[in-house]
N, CA, C and O atoms as CSV, one atom per row, in Angstrom:
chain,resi,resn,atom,element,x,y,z
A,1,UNK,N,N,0.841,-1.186,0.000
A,1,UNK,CA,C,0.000,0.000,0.000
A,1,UNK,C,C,0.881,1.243,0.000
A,1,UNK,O,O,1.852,1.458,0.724
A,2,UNK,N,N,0.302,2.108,-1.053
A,2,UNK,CA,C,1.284,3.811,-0.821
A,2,UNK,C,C,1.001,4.226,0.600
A,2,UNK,O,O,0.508,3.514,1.475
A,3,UNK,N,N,1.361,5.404,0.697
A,3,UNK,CA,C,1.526,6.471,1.943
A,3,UNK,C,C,0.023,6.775,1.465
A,3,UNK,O,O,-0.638,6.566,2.482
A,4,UNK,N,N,-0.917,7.186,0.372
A,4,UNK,CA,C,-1.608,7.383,0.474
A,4,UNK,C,C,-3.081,6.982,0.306
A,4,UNK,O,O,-4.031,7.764,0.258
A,5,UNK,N,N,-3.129,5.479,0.216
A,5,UNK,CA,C,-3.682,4.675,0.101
A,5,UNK,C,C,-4.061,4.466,1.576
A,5,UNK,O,O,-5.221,4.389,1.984
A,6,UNK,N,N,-3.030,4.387,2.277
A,6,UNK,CA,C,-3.275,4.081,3.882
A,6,UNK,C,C,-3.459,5.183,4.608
A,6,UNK,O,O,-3.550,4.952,5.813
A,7,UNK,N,N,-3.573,6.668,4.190
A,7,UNK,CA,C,-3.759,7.714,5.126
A,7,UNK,C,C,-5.201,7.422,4.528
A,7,UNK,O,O,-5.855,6.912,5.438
A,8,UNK,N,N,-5.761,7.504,3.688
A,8,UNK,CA,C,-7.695,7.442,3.656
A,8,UNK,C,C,-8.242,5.961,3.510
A,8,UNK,O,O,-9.363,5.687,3.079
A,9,UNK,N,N,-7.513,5.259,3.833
A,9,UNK,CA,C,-8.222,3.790,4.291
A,9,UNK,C,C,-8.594,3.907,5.846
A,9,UNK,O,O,-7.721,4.030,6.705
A,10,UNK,N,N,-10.149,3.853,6.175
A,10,UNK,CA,C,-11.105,3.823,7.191
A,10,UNK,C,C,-9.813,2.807,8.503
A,10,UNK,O,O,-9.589,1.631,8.218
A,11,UNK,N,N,-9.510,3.070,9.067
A,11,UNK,CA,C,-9.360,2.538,10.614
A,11,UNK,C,C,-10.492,1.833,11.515
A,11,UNK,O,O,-11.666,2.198,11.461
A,12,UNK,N,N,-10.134,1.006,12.178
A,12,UNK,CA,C,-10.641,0.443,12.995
A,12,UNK,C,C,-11.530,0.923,13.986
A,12,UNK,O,O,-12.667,0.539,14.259
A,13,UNK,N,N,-10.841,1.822,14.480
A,13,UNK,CA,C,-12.101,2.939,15.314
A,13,UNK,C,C,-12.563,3.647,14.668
A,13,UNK,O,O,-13.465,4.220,15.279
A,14,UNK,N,N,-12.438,4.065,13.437
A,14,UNK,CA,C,-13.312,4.793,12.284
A,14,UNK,C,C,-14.697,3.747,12.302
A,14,UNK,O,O,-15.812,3.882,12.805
A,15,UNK,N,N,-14.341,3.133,11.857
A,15,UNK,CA,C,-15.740,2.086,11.913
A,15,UNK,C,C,-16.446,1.608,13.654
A,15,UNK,O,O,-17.603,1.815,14.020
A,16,UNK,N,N,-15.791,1.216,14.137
A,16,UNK,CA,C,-15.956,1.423,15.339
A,16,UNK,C,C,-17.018,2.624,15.878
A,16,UNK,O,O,-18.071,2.427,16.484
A,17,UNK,N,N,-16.551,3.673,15.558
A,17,UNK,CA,C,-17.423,5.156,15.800
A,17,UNK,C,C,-18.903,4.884,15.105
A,17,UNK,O,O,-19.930,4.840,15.783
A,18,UNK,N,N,-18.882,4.710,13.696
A,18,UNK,CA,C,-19.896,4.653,12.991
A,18,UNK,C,C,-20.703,3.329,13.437
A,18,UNK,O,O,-21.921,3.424,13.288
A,19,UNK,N,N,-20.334,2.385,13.842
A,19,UNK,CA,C,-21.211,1.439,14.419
A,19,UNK,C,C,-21.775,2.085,15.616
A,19,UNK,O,O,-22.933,1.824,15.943
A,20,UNK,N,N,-20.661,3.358,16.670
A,20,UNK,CA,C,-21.438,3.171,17.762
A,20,UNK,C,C,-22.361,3.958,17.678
A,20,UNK,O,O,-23.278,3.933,18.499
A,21,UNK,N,N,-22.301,5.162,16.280
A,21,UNK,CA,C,-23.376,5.842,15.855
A,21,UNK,C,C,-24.952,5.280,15.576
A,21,UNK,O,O,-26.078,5.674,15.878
A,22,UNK,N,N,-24.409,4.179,14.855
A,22,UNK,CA,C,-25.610,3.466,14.379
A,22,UNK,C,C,-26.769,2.824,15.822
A,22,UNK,O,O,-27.981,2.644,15.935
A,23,UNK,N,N,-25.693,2.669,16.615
A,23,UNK,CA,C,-26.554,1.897,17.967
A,23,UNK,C,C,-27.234,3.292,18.973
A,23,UNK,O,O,-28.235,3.457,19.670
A,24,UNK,N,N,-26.207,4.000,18.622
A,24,UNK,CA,C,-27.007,5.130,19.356
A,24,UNK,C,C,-28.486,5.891,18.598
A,24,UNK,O,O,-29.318,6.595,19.171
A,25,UNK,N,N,-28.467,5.615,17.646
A,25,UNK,CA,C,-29.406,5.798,16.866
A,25,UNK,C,C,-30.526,5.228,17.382
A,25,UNK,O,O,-31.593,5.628,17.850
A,26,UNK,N,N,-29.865,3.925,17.117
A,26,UNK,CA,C,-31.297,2.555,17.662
A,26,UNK,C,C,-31.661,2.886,19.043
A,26,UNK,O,O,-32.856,3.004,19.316
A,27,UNK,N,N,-30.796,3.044,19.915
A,27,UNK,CA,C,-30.938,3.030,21.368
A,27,UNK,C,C,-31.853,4.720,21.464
A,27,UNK,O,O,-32.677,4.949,22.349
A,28,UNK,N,N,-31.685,5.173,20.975
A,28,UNK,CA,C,-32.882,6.474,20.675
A,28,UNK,C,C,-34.379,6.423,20.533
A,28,UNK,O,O,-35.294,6.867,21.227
A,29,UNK,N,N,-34.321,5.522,19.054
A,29,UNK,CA,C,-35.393,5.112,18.652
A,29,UNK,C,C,-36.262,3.797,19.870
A,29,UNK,O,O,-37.436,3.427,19.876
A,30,UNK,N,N,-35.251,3.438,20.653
A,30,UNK,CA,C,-35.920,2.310,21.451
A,30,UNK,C,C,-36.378,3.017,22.263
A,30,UNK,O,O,-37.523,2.659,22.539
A,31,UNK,N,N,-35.921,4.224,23.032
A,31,UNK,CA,C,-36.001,4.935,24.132
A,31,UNK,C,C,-37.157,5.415,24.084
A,31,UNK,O,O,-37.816,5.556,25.114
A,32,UNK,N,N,-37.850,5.925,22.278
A,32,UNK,CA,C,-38.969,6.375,22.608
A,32,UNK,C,C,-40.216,5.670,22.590
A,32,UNK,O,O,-41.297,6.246,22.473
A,33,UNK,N,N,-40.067,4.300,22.717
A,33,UNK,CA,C,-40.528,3.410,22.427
A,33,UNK,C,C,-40.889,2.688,24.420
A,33,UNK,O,O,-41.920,2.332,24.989
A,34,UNK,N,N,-39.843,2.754,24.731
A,34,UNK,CA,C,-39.513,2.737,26.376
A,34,UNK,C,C,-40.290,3.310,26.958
A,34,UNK,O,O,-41.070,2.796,27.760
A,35,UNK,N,N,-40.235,4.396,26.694
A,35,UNK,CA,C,-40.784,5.439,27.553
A,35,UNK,C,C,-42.375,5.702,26.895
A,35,UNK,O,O,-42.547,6.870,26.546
A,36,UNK,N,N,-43.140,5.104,26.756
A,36,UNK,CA,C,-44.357,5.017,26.293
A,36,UNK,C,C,-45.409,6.067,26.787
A,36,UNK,O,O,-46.279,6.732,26.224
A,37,UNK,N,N,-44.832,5.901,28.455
A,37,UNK,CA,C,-46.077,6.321,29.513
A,37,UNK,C,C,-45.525,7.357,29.969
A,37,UNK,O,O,-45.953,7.952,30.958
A,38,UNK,N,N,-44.287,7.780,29.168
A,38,UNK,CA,C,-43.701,9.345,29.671
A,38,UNK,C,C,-44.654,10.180,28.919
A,38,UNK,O,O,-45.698,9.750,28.429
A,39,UNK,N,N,-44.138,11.695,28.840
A,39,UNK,CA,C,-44.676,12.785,28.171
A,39,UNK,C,C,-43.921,12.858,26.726
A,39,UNK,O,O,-42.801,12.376,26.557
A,40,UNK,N,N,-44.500,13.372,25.929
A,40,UNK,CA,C,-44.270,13.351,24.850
A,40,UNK,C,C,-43.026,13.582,24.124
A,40,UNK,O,O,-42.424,13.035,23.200
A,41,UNK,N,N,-42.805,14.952,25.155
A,41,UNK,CA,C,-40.889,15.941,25.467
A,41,UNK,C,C,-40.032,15.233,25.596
A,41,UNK,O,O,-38.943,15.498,25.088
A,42,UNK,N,N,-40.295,13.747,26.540
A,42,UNK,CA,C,-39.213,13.029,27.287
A,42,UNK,C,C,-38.857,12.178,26.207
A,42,UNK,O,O,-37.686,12.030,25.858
A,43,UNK,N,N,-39.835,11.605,25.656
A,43,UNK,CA,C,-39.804,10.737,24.345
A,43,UNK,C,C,-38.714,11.110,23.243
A,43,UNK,O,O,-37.716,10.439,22.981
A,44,UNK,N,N,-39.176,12.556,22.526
A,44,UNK,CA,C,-38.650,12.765,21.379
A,44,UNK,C,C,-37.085,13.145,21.503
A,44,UNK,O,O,-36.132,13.103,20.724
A,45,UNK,N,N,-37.290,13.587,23.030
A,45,UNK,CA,C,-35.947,13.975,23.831
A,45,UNK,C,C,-34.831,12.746,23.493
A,45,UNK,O,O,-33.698,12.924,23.045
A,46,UNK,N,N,-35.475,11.425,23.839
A,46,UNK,CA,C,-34.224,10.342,24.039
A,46,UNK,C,C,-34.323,10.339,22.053
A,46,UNK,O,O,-33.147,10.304,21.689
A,47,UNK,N,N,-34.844,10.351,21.346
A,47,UNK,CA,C,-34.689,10.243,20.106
A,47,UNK,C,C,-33.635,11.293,19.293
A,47,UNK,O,O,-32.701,10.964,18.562
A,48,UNK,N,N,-34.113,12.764,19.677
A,48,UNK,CA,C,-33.142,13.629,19.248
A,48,UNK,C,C,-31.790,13.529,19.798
A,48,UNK,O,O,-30.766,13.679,19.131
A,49,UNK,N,N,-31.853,13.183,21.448
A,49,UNK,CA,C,-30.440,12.779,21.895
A,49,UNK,C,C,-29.595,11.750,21.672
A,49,UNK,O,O,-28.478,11.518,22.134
A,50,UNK,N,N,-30.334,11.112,20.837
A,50,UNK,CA,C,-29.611,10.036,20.389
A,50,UNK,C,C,-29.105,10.273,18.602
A,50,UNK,O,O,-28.260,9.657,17.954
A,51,UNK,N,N,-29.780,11.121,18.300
A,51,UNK,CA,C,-29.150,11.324,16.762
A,51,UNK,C,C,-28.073,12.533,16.965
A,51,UNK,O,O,-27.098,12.553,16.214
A,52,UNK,N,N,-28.235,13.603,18.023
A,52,UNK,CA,C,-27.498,14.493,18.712
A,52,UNK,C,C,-25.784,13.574,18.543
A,52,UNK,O,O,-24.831,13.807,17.799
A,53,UNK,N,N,-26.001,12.519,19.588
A,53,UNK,CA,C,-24.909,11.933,19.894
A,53,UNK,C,C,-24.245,11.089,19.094
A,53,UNK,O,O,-23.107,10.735,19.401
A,54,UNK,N,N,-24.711,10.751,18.228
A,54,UNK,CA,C,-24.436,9.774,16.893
A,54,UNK,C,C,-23.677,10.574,16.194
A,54,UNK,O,O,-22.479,10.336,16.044
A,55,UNK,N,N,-24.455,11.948,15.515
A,55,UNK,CA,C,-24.061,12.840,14.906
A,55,UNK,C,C,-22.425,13.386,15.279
A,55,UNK,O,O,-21.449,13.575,14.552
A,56,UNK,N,N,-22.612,13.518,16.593
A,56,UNK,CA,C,-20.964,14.366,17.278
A,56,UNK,C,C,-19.977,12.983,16.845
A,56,UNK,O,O,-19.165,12.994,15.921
A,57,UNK,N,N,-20.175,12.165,17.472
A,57,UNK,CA,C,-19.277,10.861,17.212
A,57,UNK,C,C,-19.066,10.286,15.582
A,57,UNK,O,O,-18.143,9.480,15.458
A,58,UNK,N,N,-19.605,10.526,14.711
A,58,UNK,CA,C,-19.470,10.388,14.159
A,58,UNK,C,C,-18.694,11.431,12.941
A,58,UNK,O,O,-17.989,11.296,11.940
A,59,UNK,N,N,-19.253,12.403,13.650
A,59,UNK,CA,C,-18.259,13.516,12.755
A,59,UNK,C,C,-17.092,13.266,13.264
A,59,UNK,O,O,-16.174,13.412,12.457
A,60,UNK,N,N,-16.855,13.010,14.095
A,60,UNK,CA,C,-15.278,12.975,14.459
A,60,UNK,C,C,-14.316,11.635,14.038
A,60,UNK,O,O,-13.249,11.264,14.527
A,61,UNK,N,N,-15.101,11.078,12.970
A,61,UNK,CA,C,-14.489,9.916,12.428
A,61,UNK,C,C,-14.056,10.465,10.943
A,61,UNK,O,O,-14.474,11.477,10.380
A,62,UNK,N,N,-13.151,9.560,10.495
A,62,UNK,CA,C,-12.484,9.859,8.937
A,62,UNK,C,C,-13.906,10.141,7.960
A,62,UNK,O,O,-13.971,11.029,7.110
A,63,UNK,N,N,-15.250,8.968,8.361
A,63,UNK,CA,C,-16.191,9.358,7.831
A,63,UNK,C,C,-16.616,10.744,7.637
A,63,UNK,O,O,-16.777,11.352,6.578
A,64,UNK,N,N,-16.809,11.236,9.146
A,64,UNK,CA,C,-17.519,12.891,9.216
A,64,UNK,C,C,-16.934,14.086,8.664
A,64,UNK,O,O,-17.497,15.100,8.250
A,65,UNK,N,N,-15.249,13.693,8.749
A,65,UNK,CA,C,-13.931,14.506,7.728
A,65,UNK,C,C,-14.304,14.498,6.638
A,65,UNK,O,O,-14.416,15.571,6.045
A,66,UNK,N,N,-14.639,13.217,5.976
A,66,UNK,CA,C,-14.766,13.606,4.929
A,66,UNK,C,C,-16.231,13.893,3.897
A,66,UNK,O,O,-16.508,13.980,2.700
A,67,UNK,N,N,-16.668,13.940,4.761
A,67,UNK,CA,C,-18.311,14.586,4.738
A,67,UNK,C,C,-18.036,16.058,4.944
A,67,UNK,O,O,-18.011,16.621,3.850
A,68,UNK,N,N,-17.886,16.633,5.644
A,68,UNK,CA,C,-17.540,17.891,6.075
A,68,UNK,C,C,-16.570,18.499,5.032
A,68,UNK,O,O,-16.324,19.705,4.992
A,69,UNK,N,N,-16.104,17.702,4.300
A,69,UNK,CA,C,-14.589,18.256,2.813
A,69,UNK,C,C,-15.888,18.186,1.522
A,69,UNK,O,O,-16.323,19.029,0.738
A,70,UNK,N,N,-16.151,17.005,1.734
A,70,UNK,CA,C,-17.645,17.466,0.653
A,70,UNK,C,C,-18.365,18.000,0.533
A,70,UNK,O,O,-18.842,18.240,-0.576
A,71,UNK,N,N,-18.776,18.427,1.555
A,71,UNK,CA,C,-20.029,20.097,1.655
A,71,UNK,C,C,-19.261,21.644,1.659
A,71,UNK,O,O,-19.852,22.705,1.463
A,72,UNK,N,N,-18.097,21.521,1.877
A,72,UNK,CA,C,-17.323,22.435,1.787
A,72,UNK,C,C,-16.236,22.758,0.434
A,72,UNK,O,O,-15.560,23.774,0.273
A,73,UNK,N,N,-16.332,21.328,-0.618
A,73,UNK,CA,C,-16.131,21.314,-1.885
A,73,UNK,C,C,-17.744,21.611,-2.436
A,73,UNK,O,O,-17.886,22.230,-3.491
A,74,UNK,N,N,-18.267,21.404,-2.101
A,74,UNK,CA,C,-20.008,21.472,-2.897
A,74,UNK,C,C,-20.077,22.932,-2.919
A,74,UNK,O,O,-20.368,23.535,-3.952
A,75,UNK,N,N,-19.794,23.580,-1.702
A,75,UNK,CA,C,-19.543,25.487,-1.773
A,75,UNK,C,C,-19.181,26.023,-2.997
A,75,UNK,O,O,-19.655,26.704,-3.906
A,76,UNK,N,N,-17.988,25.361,-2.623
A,76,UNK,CA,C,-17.070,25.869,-3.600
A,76,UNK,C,C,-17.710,25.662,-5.085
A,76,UNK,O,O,-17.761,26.689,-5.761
A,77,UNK,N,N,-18.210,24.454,-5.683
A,77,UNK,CA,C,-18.348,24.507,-7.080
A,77,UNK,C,C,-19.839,25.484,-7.183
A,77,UNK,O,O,-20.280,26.207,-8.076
A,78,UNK,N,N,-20.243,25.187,-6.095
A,78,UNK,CA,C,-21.920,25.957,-6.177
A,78,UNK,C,C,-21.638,28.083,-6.430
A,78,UNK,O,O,-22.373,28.972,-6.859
A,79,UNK,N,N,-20.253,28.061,-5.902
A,79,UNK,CA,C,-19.872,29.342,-6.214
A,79,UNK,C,C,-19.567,29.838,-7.470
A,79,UNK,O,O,-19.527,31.033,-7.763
A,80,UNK,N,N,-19.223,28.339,-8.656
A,80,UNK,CA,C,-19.074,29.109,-10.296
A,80,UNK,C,C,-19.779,28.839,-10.693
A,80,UNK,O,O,-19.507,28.493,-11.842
A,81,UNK,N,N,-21.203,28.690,-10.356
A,81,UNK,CA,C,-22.291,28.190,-11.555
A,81,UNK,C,C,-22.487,29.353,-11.925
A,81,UNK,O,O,-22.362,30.290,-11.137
A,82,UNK,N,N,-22.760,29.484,-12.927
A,82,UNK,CA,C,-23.269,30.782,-13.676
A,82,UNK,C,C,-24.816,30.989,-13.899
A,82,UNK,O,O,-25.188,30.306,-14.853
A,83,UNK,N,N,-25.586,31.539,-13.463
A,83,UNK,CA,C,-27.291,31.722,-13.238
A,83,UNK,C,C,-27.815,32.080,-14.293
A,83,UNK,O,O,-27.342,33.113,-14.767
A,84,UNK,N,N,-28.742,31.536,-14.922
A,84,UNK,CA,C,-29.188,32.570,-16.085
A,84,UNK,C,C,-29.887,33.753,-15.439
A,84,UNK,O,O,-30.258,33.862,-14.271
A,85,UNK,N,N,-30.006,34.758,-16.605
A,85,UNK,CA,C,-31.073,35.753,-16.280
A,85,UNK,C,C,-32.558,35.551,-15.709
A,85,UNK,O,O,-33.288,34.561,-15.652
A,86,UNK,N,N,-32.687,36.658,-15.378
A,86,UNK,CA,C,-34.454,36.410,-15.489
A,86,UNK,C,C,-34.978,36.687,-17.136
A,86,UNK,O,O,-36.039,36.162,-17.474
A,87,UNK,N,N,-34.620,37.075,-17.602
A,87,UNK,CA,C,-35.222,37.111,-19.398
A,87,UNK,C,C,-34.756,35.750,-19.707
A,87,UNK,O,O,-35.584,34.930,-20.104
A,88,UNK,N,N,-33.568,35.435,-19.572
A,88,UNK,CA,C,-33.386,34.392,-20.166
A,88,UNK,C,C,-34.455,33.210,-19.685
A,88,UNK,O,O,-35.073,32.508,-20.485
A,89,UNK,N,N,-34.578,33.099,-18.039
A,89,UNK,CA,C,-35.333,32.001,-18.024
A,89,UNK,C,C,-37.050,32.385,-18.431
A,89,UNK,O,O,-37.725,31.594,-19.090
A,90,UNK,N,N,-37.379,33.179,-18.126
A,90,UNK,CA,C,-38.761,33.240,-19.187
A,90,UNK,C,C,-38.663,33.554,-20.764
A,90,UNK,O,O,-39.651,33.888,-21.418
A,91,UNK,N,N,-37.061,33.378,-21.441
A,91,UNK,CA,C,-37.690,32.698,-22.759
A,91,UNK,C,C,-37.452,31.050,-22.852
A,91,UNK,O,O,-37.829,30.212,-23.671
A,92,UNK,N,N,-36.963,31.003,-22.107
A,92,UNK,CA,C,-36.537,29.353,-21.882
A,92,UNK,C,C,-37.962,28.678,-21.515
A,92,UNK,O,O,-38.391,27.875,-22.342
A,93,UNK,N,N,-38.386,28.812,-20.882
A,93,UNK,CA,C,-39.459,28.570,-20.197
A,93,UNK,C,C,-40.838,28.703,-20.932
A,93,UNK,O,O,-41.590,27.729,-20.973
A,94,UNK,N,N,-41.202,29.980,-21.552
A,94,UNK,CA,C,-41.422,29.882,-22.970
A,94,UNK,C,C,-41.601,28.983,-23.962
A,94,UNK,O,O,-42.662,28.439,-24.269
A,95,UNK,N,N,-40.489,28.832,-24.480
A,95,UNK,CA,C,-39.880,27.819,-25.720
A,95,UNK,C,C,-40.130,26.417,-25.217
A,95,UNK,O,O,-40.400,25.461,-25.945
A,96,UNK,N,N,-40.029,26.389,-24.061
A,96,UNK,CA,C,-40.201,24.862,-23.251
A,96,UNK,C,C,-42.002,24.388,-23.359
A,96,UNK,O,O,-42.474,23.275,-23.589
A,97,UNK,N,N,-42.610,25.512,-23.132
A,97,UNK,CA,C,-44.268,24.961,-22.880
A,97,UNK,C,C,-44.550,25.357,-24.358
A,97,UNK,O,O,-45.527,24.705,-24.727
A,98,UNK,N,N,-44.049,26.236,-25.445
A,98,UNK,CA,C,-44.237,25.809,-26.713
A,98,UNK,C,C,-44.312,24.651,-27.714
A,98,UNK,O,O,-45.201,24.254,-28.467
A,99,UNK,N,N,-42.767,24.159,-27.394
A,99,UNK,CA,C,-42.938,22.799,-27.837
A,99,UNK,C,C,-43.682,21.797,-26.898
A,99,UNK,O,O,-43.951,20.733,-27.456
A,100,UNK,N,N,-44.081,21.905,-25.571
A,100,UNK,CA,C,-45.014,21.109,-25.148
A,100,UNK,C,C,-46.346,21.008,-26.167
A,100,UNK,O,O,-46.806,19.930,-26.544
A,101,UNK,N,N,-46.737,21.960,-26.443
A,101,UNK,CA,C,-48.173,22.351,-26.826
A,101,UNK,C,C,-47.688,21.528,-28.417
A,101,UNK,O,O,-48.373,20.560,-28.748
A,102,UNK,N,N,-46.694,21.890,-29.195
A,102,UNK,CA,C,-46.644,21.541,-30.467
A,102,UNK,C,C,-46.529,20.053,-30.359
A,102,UNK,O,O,-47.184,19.312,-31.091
A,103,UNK,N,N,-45.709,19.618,-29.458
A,103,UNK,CA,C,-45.538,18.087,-28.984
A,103,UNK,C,C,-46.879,17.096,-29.105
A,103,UNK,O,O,-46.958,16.031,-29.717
A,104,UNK,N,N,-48.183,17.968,-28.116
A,104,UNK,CA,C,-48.689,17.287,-27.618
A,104,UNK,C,C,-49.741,17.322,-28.818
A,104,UNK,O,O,-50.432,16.309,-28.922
A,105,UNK,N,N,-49.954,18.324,-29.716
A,105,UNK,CA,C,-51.284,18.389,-30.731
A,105,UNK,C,C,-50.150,17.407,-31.913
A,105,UNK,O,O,-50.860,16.568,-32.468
A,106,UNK,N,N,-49.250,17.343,-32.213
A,106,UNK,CA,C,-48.689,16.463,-33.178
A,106,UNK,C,C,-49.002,14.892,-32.678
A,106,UNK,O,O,-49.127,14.006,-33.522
A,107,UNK,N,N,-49.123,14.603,-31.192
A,107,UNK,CA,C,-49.139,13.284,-31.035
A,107,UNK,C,C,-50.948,13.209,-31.071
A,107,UNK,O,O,-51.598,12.290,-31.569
A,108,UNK,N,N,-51.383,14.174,-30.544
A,108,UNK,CA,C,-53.278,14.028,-30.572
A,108,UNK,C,C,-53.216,13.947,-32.604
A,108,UNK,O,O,-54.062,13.072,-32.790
A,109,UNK,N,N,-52.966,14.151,-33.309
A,109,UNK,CA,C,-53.169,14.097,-34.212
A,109,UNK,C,C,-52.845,12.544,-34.617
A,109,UNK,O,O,-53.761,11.854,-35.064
A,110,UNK,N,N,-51.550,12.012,-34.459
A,110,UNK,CA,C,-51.163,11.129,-35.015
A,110,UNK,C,C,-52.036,9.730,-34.209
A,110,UNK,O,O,-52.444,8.703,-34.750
A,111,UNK,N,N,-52.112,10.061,-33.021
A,111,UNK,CA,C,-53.155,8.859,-32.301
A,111,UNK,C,C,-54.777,9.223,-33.407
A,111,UNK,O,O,-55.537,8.317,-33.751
A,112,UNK,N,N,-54.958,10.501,-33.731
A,112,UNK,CA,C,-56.497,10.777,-34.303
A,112,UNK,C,C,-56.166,9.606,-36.241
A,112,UNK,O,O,-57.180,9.018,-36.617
A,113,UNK,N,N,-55.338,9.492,-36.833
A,113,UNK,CA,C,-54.687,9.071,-37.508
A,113,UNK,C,C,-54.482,7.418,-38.043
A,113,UNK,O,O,-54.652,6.745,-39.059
A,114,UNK,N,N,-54.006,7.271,-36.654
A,114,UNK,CA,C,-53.930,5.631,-36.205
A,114,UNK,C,C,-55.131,5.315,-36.398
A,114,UNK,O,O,-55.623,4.773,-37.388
A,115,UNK,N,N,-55.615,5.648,-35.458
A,115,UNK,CA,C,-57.321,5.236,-35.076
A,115,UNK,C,C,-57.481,5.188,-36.311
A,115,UNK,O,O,-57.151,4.206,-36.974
A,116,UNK,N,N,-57.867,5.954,-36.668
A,116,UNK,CA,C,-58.952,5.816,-38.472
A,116,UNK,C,C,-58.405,4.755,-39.025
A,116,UNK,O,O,-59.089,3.820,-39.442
A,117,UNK,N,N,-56.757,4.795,-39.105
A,117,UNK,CA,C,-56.502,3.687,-40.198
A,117,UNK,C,C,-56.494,2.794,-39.391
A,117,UNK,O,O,-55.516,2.236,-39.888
A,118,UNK,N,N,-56.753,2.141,-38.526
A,118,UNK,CA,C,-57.145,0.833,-37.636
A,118,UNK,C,C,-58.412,0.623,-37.826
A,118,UNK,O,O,-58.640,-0.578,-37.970
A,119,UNK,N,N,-59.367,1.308,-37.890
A,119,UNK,CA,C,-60.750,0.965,-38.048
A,119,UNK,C,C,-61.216,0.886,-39.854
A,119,UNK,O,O,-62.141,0.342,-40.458
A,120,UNK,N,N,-60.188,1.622,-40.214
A,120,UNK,CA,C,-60.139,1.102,-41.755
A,120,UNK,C,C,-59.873,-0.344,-42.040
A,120,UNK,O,O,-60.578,-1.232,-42.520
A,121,UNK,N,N,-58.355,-0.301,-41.495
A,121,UNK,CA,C,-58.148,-1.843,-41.999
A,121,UNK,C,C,-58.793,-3.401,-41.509
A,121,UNK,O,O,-58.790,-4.443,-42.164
A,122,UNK,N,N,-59.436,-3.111,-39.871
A,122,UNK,CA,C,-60.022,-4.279,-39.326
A,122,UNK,C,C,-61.614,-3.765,-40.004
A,122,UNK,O,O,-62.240,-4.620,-40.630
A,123,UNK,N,N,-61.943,-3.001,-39.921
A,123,UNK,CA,C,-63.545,-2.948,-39.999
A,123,UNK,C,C,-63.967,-2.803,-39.156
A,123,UNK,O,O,-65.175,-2.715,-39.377
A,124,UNK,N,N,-63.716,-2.668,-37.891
A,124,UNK,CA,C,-64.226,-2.319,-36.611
A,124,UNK,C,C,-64.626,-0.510,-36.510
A,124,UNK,O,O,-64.280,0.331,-37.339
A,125,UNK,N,N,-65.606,-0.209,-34.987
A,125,UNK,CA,C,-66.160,0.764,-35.222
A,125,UNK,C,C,-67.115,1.552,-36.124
A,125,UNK,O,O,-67.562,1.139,-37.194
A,126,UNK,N,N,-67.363,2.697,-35.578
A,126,UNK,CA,C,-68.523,3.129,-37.050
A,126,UNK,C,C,-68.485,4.008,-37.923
A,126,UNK,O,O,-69.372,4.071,-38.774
């Protein structure tokens, strides 16, 4: 293995974390399940505190690094998109429900079309 093959290959407590994420999850979801005959607060409480705590632990794994490099690369490309206008998108938009309309009377025609010559060639209909 390179030097860098093994600096972003997941570790043992990397996974480790994310399993204990996953149980804290469950152990959330059980809690509100537990607590049946509590109040409603106490309930959603052990649920949010349990995705709360999943969440922290898990960001702090190679996983959450590199989750956190992806939303912070996603910035970044979301910063050169280039927007169209507002003219531009209402002629776009435009041109778009135009050819809908031309689309849709070319196919009502060609189904009006079919038909006839189907009832031509079987003899069916009146």
């Amino acid at each position: 293995m390179t030097e860098d093959t093994k600096a972003q290959a997941p570790r043992t407590s990397d996974k480790a974390k994310l399993a204990i994420g996953c149980v804290l999850i469950l152990a959330g979801i059980a809690g509100f399940y537990v607590l049946g005959t509590e109040s409603a607060w106490l309930r959603w409480g052990a649920v949010v505190a349990g995705i709360v705590l999943a969440t922290i632990i898990v960001a702090l794994s190679r996983y959450g690094i590199a989750m956190k490099q992806f939303f912070l690369d996603s910035r970044v490309e979301l910063r050169k998109i280039v927007w169209p206008t507002r003219n531009e998108t209402g002629t776009t938009t435009l041109v778009v429900f135009v050819f809908v309309i031309i689309a849709g009377v070319f196919f009502w025609v060609l189904d009006l079309v079919l038909a006839w010559a189907t009832r031509a060639f079987t003899g069916q209909g009146s």
